[in-house]
C-alpha positions as CSV (number, residue, x, y, z in Angstrom):
1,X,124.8,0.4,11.5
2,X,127.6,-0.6,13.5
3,X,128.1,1.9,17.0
4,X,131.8,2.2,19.0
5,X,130.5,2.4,22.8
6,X,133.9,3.6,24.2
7,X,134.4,3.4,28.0
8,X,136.1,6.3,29.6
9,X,136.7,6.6,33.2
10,X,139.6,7.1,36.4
11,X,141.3,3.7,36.4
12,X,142.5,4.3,40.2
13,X,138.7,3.8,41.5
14,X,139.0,0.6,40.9
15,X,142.2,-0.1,42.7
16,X,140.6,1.0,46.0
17,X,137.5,-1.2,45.4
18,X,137.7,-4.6,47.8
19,X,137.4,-7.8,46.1
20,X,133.9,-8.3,47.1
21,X,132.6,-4.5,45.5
22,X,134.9,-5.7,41.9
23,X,133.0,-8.5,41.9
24,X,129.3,-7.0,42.8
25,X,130.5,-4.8,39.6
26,X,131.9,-7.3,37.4
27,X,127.9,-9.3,37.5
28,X,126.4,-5.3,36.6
29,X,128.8,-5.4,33.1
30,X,127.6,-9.4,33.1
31,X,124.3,-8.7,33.1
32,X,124.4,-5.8,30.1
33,X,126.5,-7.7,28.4
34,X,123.8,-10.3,28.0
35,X,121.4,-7.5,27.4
36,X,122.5,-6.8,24.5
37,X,123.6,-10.2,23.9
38,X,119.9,-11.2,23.8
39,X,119.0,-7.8,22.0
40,X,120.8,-9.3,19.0
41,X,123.4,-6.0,19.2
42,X,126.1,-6.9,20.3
43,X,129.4,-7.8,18.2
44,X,131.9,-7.8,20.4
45,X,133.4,-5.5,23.2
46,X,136.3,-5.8,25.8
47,X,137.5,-4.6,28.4
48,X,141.4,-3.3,28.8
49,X,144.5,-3.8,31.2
50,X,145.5,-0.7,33.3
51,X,147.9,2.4,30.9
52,X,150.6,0.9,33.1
53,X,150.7,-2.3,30.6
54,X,150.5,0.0,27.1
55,X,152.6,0.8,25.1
56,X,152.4,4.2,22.1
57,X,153.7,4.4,18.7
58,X,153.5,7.7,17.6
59,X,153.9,8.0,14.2
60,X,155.7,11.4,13.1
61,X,155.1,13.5,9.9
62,X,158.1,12.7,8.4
63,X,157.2,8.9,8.6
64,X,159.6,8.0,11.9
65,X,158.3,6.4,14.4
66,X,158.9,7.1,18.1
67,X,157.8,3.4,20.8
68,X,157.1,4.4,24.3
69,X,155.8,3.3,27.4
70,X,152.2,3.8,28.6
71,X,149.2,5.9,26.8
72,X,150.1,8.7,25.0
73,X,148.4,11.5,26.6
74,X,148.2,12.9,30.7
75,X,145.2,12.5,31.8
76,X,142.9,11.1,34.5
77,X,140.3,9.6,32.2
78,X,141.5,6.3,30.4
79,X,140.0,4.3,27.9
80,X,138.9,0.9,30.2
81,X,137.4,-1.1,27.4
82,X,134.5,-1.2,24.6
83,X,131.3,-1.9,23.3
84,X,130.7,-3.0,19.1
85,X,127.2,-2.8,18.9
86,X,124.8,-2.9,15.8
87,X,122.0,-0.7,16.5
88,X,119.2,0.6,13.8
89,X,120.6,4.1,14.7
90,X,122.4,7.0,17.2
91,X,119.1,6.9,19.6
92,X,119.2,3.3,19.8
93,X,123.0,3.4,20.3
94,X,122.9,6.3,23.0
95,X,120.0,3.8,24.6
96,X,122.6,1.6,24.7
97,X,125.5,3.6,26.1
98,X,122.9,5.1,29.2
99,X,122.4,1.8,30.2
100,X,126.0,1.2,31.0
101,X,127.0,0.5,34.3
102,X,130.2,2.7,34.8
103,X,128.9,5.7,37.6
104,X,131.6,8.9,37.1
105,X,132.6,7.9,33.8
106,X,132.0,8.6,30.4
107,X,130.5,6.8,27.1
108,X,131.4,7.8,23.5
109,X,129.5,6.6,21.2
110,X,130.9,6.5,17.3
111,X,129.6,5.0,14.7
112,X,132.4,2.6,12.9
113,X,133.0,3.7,9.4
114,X,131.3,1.9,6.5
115,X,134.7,0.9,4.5
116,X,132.5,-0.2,1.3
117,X,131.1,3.3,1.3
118,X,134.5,5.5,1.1
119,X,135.7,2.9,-1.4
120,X,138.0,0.5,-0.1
121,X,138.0,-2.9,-1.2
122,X,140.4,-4.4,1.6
123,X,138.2,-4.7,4.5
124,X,135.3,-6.7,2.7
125,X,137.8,-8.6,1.6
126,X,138.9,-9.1,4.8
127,X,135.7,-10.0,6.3
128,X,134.7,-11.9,3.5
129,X,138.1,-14.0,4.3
130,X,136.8,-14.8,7.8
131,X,133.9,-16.1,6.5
């Protein structure tokens, strides 16, 4: 089963880190990276530019749709990237999400929704297309 590993944390600590201390942490996500790159679980993750760079489309009830600058909530804790894992289960996947180098911050962990299983055609197609 495929796991979301969301990374949650203050953005600002890193703008007071030195060059040196971003890189010391940069080989810590290097190193589980490969971990579970040689576990066989990962799928993909990635890491995200500051809420200065996005951008929100809130989509209204009546269908409108309002652009605007930056994330769309006020808070302290931003999502800073993610983790696709497969993982045999939710132990294996919290496992996972203890092991990740991010002190202060916060893991979700989600599993990704099995599209087949609701019914929908268009994302096996889709996958299928990559193939």
């Amino acid at each position: 089963m495929k796991y979301l590993l969301t990374l949650w944390g203050d953005e600002a600590r890193w703008a007071d880190r030195t060059p040196e201390e971003i890189q010391a942490a940069m080989k810590e996500w290097d190193a589980y990276t490969v971990e579970t790159q040689d576990a066989g679980a990962f799928l993909g993750g990635e890491g995200l530019q500051p809420t200065a760079t996005a951008t929100t489309v809130a989509i209204q009830t009546d269908g409108n749709q309002i652009v605007t600058d930056g994330p769309f909530a006020e808070t302290k804790e931003t999502l800073g990237g993610f983790y696709l894992l497969e993982c045999e289960n939710l132990d294996e996947a919290i496992a996972w999400a203890r092991k990740i180098p991010m002190p202060g911050g916060k893991v979700e962990v989600r599993p990704v929704m099995d599209y087949e299983a609701a019914g929908s055609g268009a994302h096996a197609n889709a996958a299928e297309a990559r193939r």
